[in-house]
Each structure stands twice: as structure tokens, then as C-alpha cells.
C-alpha positions as CSV (number, residue, x, y, z in Angstrom):
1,X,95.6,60.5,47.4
2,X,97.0,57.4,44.9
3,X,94.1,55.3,46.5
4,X,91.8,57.6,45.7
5,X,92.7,57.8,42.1
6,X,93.0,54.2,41.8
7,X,89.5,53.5,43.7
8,X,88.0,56.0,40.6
9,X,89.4,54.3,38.0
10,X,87.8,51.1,35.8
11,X,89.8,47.8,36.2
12,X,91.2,48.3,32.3
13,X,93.1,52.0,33.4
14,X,94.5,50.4,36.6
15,X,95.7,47.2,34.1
16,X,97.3,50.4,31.5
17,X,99.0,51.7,34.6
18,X,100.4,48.6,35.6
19,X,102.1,47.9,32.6
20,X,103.6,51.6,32.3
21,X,105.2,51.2,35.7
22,X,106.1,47.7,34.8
23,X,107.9,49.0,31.5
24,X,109.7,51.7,33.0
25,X,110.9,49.6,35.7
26,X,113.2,47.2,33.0
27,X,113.8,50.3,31.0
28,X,115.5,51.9,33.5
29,X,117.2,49.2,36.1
30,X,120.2,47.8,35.5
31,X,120.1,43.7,35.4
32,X,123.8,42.4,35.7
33,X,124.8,38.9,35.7
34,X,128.5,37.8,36.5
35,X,131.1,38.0,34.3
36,X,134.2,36.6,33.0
37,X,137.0,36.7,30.2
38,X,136.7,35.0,27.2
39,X,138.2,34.4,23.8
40,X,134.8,34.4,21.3
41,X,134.9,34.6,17.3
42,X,132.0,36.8,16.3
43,X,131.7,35.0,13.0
44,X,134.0,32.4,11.2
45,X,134.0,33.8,7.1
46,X,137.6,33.8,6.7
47,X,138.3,31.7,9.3
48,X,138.0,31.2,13.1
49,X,141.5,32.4,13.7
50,X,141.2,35.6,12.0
51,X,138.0,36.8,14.3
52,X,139.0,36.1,17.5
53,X,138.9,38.7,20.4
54,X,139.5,38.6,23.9
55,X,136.8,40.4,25.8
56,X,136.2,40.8,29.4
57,X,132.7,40.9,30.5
58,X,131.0,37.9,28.7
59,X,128.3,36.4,30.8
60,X,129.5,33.6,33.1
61,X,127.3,30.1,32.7
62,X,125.0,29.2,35.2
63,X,124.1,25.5,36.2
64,X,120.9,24.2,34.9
65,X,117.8,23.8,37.0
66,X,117.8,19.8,36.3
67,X,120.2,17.8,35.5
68,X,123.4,16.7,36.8
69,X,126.4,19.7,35.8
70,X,129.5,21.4,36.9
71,X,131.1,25.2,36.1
72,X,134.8,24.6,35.7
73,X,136.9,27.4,36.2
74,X,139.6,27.0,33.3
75,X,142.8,26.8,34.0
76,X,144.3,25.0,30.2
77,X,142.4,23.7,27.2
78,X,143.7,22.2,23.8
79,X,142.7,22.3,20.3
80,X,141.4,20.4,17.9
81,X,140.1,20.2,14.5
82,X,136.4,20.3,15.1
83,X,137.0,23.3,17.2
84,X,137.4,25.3,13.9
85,X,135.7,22.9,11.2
86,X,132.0,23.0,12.7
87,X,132.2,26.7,13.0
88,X,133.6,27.5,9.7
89,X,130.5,24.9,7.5
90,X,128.7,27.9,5.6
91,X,124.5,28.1,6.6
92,X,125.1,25.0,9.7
93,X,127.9,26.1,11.3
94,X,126.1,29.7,12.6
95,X,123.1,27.8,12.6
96,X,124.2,25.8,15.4
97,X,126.9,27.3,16.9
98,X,125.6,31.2,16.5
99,X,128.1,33.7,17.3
100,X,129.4,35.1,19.4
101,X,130.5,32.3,20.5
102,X,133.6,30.5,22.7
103,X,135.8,27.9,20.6
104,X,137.2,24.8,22.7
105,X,136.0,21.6,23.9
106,X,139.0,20.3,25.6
107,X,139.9,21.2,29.4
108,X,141.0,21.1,33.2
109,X,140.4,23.1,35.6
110,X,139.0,23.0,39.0
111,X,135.4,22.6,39.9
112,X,133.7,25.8,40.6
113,X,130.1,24.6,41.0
114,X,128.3,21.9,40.8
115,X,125.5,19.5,41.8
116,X,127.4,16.7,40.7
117,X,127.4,14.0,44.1
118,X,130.8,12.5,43.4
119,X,132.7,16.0,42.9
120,X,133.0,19.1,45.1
121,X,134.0,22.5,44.7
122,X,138.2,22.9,44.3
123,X,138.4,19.4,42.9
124,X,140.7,19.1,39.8
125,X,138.9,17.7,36.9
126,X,139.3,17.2,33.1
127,X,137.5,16.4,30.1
128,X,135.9,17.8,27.3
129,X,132.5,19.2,25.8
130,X,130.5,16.5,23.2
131,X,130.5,19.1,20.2
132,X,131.6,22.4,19.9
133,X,129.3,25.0,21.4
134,X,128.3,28.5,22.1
135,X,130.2,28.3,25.2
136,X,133.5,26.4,25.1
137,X,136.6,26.1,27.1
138,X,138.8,28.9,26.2
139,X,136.7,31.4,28.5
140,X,137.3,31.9,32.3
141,X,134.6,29.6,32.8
142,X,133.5,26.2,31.2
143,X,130.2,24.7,31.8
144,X,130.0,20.8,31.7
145,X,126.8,19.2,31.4
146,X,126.4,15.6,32.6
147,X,129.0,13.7,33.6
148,X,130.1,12.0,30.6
149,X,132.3,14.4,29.8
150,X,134.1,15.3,33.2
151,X,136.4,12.9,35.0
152,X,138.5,13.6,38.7
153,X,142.2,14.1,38.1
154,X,143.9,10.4,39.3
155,X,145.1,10.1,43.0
156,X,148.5,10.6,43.9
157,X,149.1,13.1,40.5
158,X,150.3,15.9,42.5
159,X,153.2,13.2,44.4
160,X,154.4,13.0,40.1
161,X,154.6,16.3,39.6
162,X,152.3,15.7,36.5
163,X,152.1,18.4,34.0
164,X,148.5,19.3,34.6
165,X,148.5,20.5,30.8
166,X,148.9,17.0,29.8
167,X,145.2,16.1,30.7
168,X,143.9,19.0,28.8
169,X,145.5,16.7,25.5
170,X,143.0,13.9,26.6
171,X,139.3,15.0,26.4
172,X,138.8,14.4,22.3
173,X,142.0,12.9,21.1
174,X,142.5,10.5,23.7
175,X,138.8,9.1,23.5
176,X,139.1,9.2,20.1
177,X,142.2,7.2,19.9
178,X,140.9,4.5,22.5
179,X,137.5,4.1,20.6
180,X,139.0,4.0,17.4
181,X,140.9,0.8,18.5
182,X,138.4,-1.4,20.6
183,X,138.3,-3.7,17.9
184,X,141.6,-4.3,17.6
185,X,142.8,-8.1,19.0
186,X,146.3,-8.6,20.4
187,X,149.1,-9.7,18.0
188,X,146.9,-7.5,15.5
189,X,148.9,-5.8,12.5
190,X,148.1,-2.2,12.5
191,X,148.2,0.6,10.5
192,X,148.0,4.3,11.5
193,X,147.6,7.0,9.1
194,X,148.7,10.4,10.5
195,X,151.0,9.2,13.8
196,X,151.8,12.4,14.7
197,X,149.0,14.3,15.1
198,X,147.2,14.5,18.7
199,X,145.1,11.3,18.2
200,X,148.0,9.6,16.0
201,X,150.4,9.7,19.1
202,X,147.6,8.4,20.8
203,X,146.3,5.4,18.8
204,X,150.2,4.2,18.1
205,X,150.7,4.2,22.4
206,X,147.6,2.4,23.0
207,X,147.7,0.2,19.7
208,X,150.8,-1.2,20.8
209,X,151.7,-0.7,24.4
210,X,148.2,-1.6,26.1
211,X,146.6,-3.4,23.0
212,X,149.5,-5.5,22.0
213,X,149.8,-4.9,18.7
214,X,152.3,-6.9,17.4
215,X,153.6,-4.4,14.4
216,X,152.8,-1.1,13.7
217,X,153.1,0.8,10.6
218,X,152.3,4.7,10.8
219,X,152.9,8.2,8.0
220,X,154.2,11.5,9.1
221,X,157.1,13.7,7.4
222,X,160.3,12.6,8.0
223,X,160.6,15.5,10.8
224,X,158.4,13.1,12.7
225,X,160.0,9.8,12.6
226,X,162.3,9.7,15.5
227,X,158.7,10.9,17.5
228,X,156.7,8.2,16.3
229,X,159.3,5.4,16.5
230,X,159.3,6.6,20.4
231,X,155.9,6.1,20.8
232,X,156.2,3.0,19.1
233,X,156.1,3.1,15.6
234,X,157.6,-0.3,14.1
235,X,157.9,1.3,10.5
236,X,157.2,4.7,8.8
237,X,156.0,6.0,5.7
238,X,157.5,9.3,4.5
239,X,153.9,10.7,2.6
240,X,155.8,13.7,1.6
241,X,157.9,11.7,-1.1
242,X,156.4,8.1,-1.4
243,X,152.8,6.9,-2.9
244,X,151.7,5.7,0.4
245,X,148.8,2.9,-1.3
246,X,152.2,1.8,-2.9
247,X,154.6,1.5,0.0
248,X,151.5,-0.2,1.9
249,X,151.7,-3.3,-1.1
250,X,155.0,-3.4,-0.5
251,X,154.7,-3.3,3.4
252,X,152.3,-6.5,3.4
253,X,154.0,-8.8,0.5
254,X,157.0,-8.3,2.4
255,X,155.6,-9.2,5.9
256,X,153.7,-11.9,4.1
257,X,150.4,-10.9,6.0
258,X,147.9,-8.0,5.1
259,X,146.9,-5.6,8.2
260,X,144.1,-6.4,10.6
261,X,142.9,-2.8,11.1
262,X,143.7,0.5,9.8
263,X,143.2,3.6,11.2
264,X,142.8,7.0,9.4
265,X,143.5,10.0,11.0
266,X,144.0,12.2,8.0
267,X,141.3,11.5,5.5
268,X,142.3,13.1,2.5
269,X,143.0,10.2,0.0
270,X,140.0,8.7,-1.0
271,X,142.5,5.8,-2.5
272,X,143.7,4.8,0.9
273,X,139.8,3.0,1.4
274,X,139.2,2.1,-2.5
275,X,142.5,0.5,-2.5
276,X,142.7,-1.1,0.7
277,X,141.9,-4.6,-0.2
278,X,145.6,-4.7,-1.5
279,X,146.5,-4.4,2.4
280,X,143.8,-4.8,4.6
281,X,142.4,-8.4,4.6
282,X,138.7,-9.3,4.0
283,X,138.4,-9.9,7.8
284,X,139.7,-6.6,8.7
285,X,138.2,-3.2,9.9
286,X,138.6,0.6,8.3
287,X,138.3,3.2,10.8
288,X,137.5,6.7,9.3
289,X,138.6,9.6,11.8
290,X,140.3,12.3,9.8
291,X,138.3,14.7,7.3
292,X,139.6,17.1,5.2
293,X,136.4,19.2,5.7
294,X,132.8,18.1,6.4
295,X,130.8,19.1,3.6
296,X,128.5,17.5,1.7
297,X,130.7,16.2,-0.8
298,X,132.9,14.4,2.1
299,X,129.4,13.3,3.8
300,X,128.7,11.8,0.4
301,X,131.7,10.1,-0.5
302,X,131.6,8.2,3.5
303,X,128.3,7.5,3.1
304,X,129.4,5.2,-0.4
305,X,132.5,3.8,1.6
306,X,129.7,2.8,4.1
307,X,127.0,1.4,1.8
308,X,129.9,-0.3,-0.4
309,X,131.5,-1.8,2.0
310,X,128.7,-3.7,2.8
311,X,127.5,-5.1,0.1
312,X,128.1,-9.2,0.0
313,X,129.7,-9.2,-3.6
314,X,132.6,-6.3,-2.7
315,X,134.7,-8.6,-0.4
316,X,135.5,-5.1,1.1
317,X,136.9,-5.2,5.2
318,X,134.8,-3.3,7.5
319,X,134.5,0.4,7.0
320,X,133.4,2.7,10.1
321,X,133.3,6.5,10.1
322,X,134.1,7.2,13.8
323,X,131.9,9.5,15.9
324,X,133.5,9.9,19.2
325,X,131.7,9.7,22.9
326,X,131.9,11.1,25.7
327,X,132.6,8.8,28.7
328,X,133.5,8.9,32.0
329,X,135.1,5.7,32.4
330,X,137.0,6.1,29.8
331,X,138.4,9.3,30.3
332,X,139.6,8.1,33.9
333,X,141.0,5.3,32.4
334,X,143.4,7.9,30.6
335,X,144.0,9.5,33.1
336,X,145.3,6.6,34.9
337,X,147.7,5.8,32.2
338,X,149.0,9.2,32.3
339,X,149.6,8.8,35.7
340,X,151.3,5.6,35.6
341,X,153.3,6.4,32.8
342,X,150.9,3.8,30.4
343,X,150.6,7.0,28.1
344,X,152.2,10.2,27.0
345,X,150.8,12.9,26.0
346,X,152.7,15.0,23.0
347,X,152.4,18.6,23.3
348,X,153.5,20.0,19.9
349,X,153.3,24.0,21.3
350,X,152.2,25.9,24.3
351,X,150.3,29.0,24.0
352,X,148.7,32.1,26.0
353,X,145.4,32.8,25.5
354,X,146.0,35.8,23.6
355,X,148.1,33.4,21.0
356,X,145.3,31.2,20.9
357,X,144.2,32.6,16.9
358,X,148.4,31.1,16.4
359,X,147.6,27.7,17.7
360,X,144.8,27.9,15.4
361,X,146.6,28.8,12.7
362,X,149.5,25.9,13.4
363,X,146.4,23.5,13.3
364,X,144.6,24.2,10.3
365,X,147.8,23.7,8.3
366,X,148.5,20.6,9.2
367,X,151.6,20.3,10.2
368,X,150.9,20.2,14.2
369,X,153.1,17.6,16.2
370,X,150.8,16.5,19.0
371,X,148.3,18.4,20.7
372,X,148.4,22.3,21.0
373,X,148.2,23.6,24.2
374,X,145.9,27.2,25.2
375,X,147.0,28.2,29.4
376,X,143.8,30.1,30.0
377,X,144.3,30.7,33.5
378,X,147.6,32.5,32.5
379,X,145.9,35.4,31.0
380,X,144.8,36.1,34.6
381,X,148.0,37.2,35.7
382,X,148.5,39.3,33.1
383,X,146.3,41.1,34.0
């Protein structure tokens, strides 16, 4: 009887009926994908921290159809600046990170999937995303494309008794720290804005322990000196209740020898570059890592440091505004260090997922010691 109808009918019905049935098919079916748990802001007005919800069935990632990639399942990530900051830029922060979306860049976990030759499934890896995307690391699930940004936990970690949360501090900070300093020589004189921070601790271990500095001068509040003279500090600057430009004269004339490289983690005294030819010699290089926020105005005023700081008749040091890389070799590198006790990580707090929007908070005032720790994998047995 359907043949019939469908022998007595022109080809442009039979096309009219083949779209209906089409249509009604997707209109009715049900098309599931996996899911998984995730923490995801749905906007950032009025900050990141203040929209965050944990929700249950957000899609799972997939691996790509080309290119190399794994799916990490999650078991700690830690914060960072950028994890808020590119979100929360009015007009380009939805633009290119549109909610909902998953904060977090930092991770380790254990390889779920992948079609990456060198890894398999169960292997323990760590790492961290290039930029802040639509789907970070403080979900169930993380995915990692290329392999840039994804390294193998060291051999002989578990023998240690390692605190795998310690890995989840090296993916941005740590690279960070080590790129901000491959131009420092040994017997260099450095300077570290910021030492406490996650990348300060960083920067002051590998400035003077594998770099061989031969002094280093760092700021935090004097809560943090003990910390930082641990790590390696030689002398500290109280910011709270000194001019810091000032002490930095005083530093120098007194050593009888300006600094070879300086290192700002902080970023928010534009007189710290315009008056560093008082304590960083012609010769030497200033490293911009820290931003207050990354505006216009603060894309402006780096752009100047750059331009001016290259002009022949300034007698200016180097100035470089640091992007960080992913890599690989690097991040193994770290991990090695960790392993062999090269380098500590500082874990300033140690949160659930559900206190994640805390950890945020604790971050954007500036006053974290360390890095800030998110167990993910936790929230699974609370369940």
C-alpha cells in the first residue's frame, strides 16, 4: 500500500515527505552524549567567584578527529590569575571564552583517552591548558590538546610518597617561573618582585638553587619572610611599610653593584620599570609577569615600556612582557625537580571543589601564599 502511494506521487512530494519524517525523527529522539560534573560560571559580571555552580550533567569532551590529544580524568587542579582575569575583560572575555564555561588550566590526573603514542590509558600525567577555555580543569574531565601541555608523572614518584597535589602547582607557575629566568647567567644578582606568590616561590628556588644566583633580593609582607628566606631569599623587602624603588637604591649602593635581572610578578607600580635604571644596570633585563588587570590601559602602558626601552638614546635595560608556553620538556623537567627534591612546591590552601568560588576569592585579593589547591576528584566521594 506505501509503495503504491509513493509510485503515484511526483519526485517533489516524495522529497516533502522525506523531510517530514526526517524532522520528526530529531524532534522526538532523544540524542545523549556522556556526562560529567563540573564547576562552570555562567557569566563573570561581578566576578567569576560569585557565579560559580556545580552541575552534574555537562557534556564530557571528546578527542578530536586529527590531531594528537588526551581526556584526563581530573583528579586536582590549581588556580591562577588568568583563570579569573581573561573571563572577567568586559566585550573579549565572553567573546572568547563564552559561558557557560569551566575555569582552570592547571591539572593531574590520569589519562582516560587518548591517541597520544608515548601515553596510555591509567598513566598519571600533569600539565596545564595554553589559555583559559570553555572547558578547563575543574570538571570531571579535562581535555588536552597536543602535547605541549601534558607531561608523564616522573618514575619512581610513588616510592617518595609525593604529594600528587604538588604537580597540579606546576603547569602555569612553574613554566612561568623557569621562562621568566632563562636569561639569567650564574653569579647573577636578582631581584624578585612578589616572592610569595605561586610563581614568586618558584622563580626564587630556580633563580638560586639551579641558576646560581649569587644574591637574591625578593618583597612580600612580613608574614612571608621566614617563607621566602627558606626558599632562598637572601634579603626582603617589607612593601607594606617601605617605598620599595627606595629600599632597591639603597639595596644596590650598599652591595656596590646594580641587579642583573629583575623579575616582576606583581605589576602594579608602574615606578618599579621607569625607575629601574637606579638598580638595574644598562646591561640588564626587566621581565614583566604580573598585571593588575589586562585592559587596555595596562596593554598601553607595556606596550611604551616596550617601545621605550628600546630606543638607543634611553640607556634603558631590556624590558620583556612575558607570555608563557607550553612545553613538554619543560614541564618534565619540573617534575624531575619535584621529584628529586630540586624544587618545592608551596601550597598556600587546599580546597574541595565545592570551595572552589573561596580559593577564588583568597586569589583575587592578593594575599595568597603559594599556589591554591582545588581536589576535584574529592567531590566524587561525596557523592
Amino acid at each position: 500500500m506505501i509503495a503504491e502511494k509513493f509510485a503515484e506521487m511526483s519526485d517533489s512530494e516524495i522529497m516533502i515527505v522525506r523531510i517530514h519524517l526526517f524532522s520528526s525523527y530529531f524532534s522526538t529522539a532523544k540524542v545523549t552524549c556522556p556526562a560529567m560534573f563540573a564547576l562552570r560560571y555562567a557569566s563573570a559580571k561581578g566576578g567569576v567567584e560569585n557565579n560559580l555552580a556545580l552541575e552534574q550533567k555537562v557534556d564530557k569532551p571528546v578527542l578530536p578527529g586529527a590531531g594528537p590529544a588526551a581526556l584526563v580524568k581530573v583528579l586536582h587542579s590549581s588556580l591562577n590569575p588568568q583563570d579569573y582575569k581573561l573571563p572577567e575583560l568586559p566585550f573579549l572575555g565572553p567573546s572568547t571564552i563564552p559561558p557557560p564555561a569551566i575555569p582552570g588550566t592547571d591539572y593531574v590526573g590520569r589519562i582516560h583517552e587518548t591517541n597520544i603514542p608515548e601515553l596510555e590509558q591509567g598513566d598519571l600525567v600533569f600539565g596545564t591548558l595554553d589559555l583559559p577555555t570553555k572547558y578547563g580543569s575543574l570538571a570531571e574531565y579535562v581535555l588536552i590538546k597536543g602535547t605541549d601541555g601534558i607531561a608523564k608523572l616522573p618514575k619512581g614518584f610513588e616510592e617518595s610518597r609525593i604529594d600528587l597535589q604538588l604537580f597540579a602547582c606546576l603547569g602555569t607557575a612553574g613554566l612561568t617561573a623557569l621562562q621568566s629566568l632563562e636569561s639569567q647567567t650564574s653569579g647573577a644578582q636578582v631581584f624578585i618582585n612578589g616572592g610569595s606568590g605561586g610563581t614568586g616561590t618558584f622563580c626564587i628556588q630556580i633563580a638560586k638553587n639551579i641558576n646560581g644566583a649569587a644574591r637574591i633580593v625578593t618583597t612580600c609582607s612580613a608574614k612571608n619572610f621566614a617563607l621566602v628566606k627558606e626558599l632562598g631569599a637572601d634579603e626582603v623587602i617589607d612593601y607594606a611599610q617601605v617605598n620599595v624603588v627606595e629600599s632597591l637604591r639603597a639595596v644596590t649602593q650598599l652591595a656596590g653593584r646594580k641587579f642583573d635581572l629583575v623579575v616582576d610578578n606583581v605589576g602594579n607600580s608602574p615606578d618599579l620599570y621607569w625607575q629601574s635604571h637606579s638598580f638595574l644596570h644598562e646591561g640588564g633585563h626587566f621581565i614583566q609577569i604580573g598585571a593588575p588587570n589586562l585592559n587596555l590601559g595596562y596593554a598601553f602602558a607595556t606596550a611604551r615600556k616596550l617601545m621605550w626601552s628600546r630606543l638607543p638614546w634611553t640607556a634603558r635595560a631590556k624590558f620583556s612582557a612575558m607570555v608563557v608556553k607550553t612545553n613538554n620538556e619543560q614541564l618534565e623537567t619540573l617534575g624531575r625537580w619535584i621529584a628529586e627534591g630540586k624544587l618545592k612546591a608551596v601550597i598556600g590552601g587546599r580546597y574541595s571543589l565545592g570551595e572552589a568560588a573561596q580559593a577564588f576569592a583568597v586569589l583575587k585579593s592578593g594575599k595568597a601564599r603559594g599556589k591554591l589547591v582545588i581536589d576535584v576528584a574529592g567531590y566524587l566521594s561525596l557523592e
